[in-house]
Each structure stands twice: as C-alpha cells, then as structure tokens.
SENUNU-445840 format. One record per residue: z, y, x of N, C-alpha, C in turn. Coordinates in steps of 0.1 Angstrom, whole numbers, plus 5000, padded with zeros to 4 digits. Layout:
ZYXZYXZYX...
REM end
This chain:
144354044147144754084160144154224164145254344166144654464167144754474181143954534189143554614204143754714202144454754215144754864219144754934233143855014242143955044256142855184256143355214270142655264280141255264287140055334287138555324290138355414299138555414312137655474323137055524327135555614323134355594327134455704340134155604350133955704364132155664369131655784381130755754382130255904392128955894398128756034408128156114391128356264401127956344386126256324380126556364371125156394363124456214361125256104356124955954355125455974344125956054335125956044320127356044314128156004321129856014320130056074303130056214303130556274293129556234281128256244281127156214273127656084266128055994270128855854270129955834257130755924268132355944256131755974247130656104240130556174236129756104223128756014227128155894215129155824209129755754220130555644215131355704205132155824207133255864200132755954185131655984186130756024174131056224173131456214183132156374179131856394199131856564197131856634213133056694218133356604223134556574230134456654248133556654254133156694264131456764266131656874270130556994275129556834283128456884284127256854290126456974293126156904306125157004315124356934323123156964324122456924338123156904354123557004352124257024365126156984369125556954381126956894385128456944386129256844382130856904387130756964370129956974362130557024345131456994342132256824343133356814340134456844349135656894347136256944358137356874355138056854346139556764340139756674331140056564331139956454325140056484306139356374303139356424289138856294279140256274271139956164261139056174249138456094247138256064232138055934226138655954217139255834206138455794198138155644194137955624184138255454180138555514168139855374158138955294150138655184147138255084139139555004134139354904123140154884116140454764126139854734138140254624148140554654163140754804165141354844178140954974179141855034188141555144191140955154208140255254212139455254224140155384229140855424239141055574246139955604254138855684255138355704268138655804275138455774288138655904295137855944305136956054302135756094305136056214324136056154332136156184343135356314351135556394359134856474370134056394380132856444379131856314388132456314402131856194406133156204423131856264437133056404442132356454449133456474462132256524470133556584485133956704478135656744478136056854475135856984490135457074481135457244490136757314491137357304479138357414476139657314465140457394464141457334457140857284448140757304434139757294424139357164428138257154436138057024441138456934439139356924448140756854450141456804438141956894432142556854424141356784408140356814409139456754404139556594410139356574423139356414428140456344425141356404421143156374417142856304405142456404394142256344382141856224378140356214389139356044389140355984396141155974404142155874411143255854402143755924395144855924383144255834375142955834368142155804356142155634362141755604370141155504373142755364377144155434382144855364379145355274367145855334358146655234350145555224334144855194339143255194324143755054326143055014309142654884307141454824315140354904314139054924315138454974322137255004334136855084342135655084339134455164334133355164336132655234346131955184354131355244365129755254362129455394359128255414353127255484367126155384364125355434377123955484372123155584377121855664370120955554375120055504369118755404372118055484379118155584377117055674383117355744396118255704405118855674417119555574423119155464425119155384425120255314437119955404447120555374461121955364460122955274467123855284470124255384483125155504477125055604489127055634494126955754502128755754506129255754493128755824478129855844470129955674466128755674459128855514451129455434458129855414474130555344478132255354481132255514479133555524476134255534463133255494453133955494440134155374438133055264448134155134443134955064452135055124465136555104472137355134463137955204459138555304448138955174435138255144428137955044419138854924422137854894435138654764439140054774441140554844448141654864447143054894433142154914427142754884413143354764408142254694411142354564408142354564390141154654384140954654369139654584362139654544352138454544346137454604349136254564357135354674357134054614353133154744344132354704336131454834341129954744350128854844355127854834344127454994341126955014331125555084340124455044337123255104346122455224336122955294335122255414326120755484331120355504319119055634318117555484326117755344318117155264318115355304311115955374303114455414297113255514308113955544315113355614327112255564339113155394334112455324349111655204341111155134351110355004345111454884349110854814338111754724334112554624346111354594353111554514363112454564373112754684376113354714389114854734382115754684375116854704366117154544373116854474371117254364380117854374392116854464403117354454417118754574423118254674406119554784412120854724408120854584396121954544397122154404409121554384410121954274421122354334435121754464436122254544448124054614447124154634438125854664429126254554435125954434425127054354421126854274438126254284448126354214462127354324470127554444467128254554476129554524473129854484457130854534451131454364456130954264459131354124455131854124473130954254484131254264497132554244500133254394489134554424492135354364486134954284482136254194471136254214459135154284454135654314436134054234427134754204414133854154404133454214395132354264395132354304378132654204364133154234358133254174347132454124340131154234338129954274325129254324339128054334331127254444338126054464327125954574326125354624308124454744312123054734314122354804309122054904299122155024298122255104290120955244284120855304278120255404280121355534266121855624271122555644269122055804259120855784263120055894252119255814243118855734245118555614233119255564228120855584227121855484220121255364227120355294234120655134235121755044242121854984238123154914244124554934246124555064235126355084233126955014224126454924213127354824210127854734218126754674223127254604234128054654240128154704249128754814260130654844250130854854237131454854228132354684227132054654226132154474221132254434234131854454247132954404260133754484259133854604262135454654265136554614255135954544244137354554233137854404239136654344247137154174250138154204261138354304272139054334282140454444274140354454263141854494256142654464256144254484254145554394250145654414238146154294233146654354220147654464217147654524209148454604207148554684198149554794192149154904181148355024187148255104178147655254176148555294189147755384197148455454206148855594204147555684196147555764189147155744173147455864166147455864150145455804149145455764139143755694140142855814134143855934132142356034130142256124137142956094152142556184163141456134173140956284176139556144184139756264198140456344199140256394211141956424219142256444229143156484232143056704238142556684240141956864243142356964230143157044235143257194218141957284216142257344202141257434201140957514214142057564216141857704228140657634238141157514245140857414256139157374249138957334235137057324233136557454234136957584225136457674224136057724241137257684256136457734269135657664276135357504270133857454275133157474267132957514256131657574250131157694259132057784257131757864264131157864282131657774282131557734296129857664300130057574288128557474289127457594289127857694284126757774276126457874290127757924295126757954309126757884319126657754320126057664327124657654325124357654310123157634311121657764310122857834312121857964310121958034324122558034337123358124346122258064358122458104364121558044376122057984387121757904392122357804404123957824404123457914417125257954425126058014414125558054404126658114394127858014385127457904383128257854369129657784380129357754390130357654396131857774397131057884400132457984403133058064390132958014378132958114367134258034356135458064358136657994348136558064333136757984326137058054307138058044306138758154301139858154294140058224283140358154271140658264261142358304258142258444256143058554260143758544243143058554237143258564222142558514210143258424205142558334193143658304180143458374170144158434162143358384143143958374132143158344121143658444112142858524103143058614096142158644083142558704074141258704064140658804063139658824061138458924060138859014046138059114040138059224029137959104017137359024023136458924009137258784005138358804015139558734018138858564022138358564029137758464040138258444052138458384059138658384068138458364080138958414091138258494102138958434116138158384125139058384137138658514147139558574151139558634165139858594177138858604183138658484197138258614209139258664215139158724227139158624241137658614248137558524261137758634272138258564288137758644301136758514305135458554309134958474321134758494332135658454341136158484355135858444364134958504375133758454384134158524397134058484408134358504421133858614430132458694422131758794431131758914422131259034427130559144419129159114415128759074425127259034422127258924412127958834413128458714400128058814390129158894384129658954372128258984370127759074372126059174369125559094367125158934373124558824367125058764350126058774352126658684338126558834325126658924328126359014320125159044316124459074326122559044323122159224323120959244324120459364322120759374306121759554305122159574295122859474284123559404288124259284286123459184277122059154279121659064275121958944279122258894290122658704292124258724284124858824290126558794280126258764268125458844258125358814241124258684242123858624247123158504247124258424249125058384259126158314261126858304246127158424245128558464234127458394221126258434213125858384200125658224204125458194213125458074215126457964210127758064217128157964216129258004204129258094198129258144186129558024174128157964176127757914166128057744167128057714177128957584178130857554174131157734177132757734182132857744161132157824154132057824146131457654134130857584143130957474136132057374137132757404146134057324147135057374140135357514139136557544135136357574115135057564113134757544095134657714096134657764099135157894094134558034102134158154099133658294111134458324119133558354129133858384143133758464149134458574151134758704158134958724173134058684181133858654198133758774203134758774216134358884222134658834237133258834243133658774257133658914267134958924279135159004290134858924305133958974312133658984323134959004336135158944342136058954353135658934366136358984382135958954389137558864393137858764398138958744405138358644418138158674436137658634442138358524447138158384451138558264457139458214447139258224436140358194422140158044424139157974429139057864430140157734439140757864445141857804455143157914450143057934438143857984434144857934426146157894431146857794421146957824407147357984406147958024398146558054384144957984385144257944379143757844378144457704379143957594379144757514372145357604365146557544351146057394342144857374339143957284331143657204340143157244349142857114355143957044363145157104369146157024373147056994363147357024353148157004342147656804335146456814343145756624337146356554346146256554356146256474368147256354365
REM end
C-alpha cells in the first residue's frame, strides 16, 4: 500500500518552518535565516521511500502584511493550507504564548477542516517540564474553536529529535495513492529560483537590520560554457535590487567589501549544487517601492 500527499508546515516566522523541510528532505530546499519573513513563496520538497511519497510545502511565516509583497506572501500560506493532506503547525518552545498571530493561524486551520499535527519545536532550549503546559495551552485554544489536533509531537529540529516520529504520523494521515512526482525529485524550485535565495540568504545574513527585507535577487544571466581547459563554466550574472540609495552603499560595503563577501559566499554553495565553476557577478540596483511593485513580484505570485 503506497501513500501519497500533501504536507503543510505553517507557523509565525523564525519556529523553524524551512529548517524542517530542509532535514526531513535531506537536501536545501529553502534559505534559512535568523531573521524574519526569509521565506517569501511557497516551496516544496520531496521526498520518496519505497512506501510513500511526502510533498512538503514550506510556507512564509504568518505576518501582518505592509505592502503587496506582503500580501501576496499571506496568499501563498492561505493557498498552502487548503487542499494539503496534512497541516503541521509548528510552534517555538521558546515562546511560548499564545499571541494575535498564533491565534490566527489556527482559525485558519480550523477552517480547513485538515489533519493537523502540532509540532512544538526548539525543545532542547527549555526544561523539560514546561513542554507539557505549552501543549496543553495549544491543544485547550485549539479544542476552543472547534479543532483537534491529530498528534502533537515534540520536536527539536536542530537535534534531529523527533523527526521520525513526526515522519511516521504524517504518512498515517496519507491517502493511498501513486507518485505524484518522478521519485528523484526532491524540490519543485529551478536552478535560476536556488541560485537567488542563496544569494539572498547570504545578504540576509551579513546586511544589517532594515536592509535584507527590501533587497529582491534576480539573476539576469546564467549560461554553461567551457573554459581553455575545456571545463566547464557557469556564467551567473545577478541584480540585487533594494529600495534606497543609502540601501545600495550598504550592500556594496566600503570599496565593495560586503558585495564580494555576499558574492564568494555564496559562490561556493551555488557552486556545490550545480557540480561545476562559478563565474558570479553580482550588480547593485536601486528600484524604490518595488515592493509594491507588481511588475517585481513575479515569484512570489506565480505560487499562490
């Protein structure tokens, strides 16, 4: 009996979401950052055993939208969370409180009317005993408005604990069914689409505060060719396109030091995916309110 479905994981940002997909599936399927809103458009990853296959779909943490962007970010987690097999609702141990988001992520849920499976993450953080009360405070809010959890699974999601488990219920809430995709795909995202969250994670995590949220990747040109030694070579022309002038001078860096930190950075990752040298050349842009700019929001409304 083969399984086959749909996996959910919604949640407020920075509770582990992408970190998640990203174990389970054995491969980096989605950017990680400290900081919030990294994920911006929904994003699968796959993975097939000889007894079912799992889709996940790794969500934008749920926030109040500012700007289109926003918006159309909150689309994607409302899209994601309809027609799943499976919903995982992952909560940080290490905030514990039920607040406006957590409460509007599981109105949201309930209305589904899906499988949902609360996963209490970053358990290694807290003491043991108070993992009890932050699930009994869940599962009383959640049982308020009419919904059940299914499971409720403790996890620590940088210790690997508890993702077999966590693994071995969702496949119990599967349908039978075939391969939905070929079994040696594990992501739905293209080259072009990983090479601009690398790039992206990379000045997220180097850029300072107000800078990373306003800054889009795009690559302009990515191209394969062979070298003198007849090797082969990609040519990877990026824009990173940021909202201020003052932005830009930041992401460039005195005498473009933070740009070539960004660019070998991420260099060397874009270059471990694709087997092969990497010829990066990242361009600086200003385009202002691009955030509410339709005619840049191609990726992230293109999921929805």
């Amino acid at each position: 009996m083969f399984k086959s479905g749909y996996v959910t994981v919604v949640g407020k940002p920075n509770a582990g979401k992408s970190t998640l997909v990203n174990k389970i599936v054995g491969f980096k399927v989605a950017i990680t950052t400290p900081k919030p809103q990294t994920t911006r458009f929904n994003i699968k990853g796959i993975i097939t055993d000889e007894n079912s296959q799992m889709i996940f779909i790794d969500t934008p943490g749920v926030h109040t939208p500012k700007d289109k962007m926003g918006e159309y970010m909150m689309k994607n987690v409302d899209t994601a969370i309809q027609s799943v097999d499976v919903i995982i609702y992952m909560v940080d141990a290490t905030k514990p409180t039920i607040d406006k988001a957590n409460e509007t992520i599981m109105q949201n849920i309930v209305n589904t009317k899906n499988n949902v499976i609360l996963c209490i993450n970053k358990i290694d953080k807290i003491e043991k005993g108070k993992i009890l009360k932050i699930i009994t405070v869940y599962d009383e809010y959640f049982k308020s408005i009419g919904g059940e959890f299914k499971e409720v699974i403790p996890i620590s999601v940088y210790k690997q604990d508890g993702l077999d488990i966590l693994k071995e219920s969702i496949i119990k809430y599967l349908p039978e069914g075939d391969l939905i995709y070929e079994e040696d795909e594990i992501t739905d995202i293209t080259e072009r689409e990983i090479i601009e969250e690398i790039i992206r994670e990379k000045a997220l995590n180097n850029l300072e505060e107000e800078v990373p949220h306003g800054i889009k990747v795009e690559v302009q040109r990515f191209k394969k060719r062979k070298n003198r030694q007849k090797q082969a070579v990609y040519d990877i022309d990026v824009d990173i396109i940021c909202e201020k002038m003052s932005h830009k001078g930041i992401i460039i860096g005195k005498d473009g030091a933070m740009l070539k930190k960004i660019g070998s950075s991420a260099r060397i990752d874009i270059e471990d995916m694709l087997q092969d040298k990497v010829n990066l050349k990242l361009w600086v842009k200003v385009r202002p309110d691009w955030q509410d700019n339709e005619n840049y929001l191609g990726n992230i409304k293109s999921r929805i």
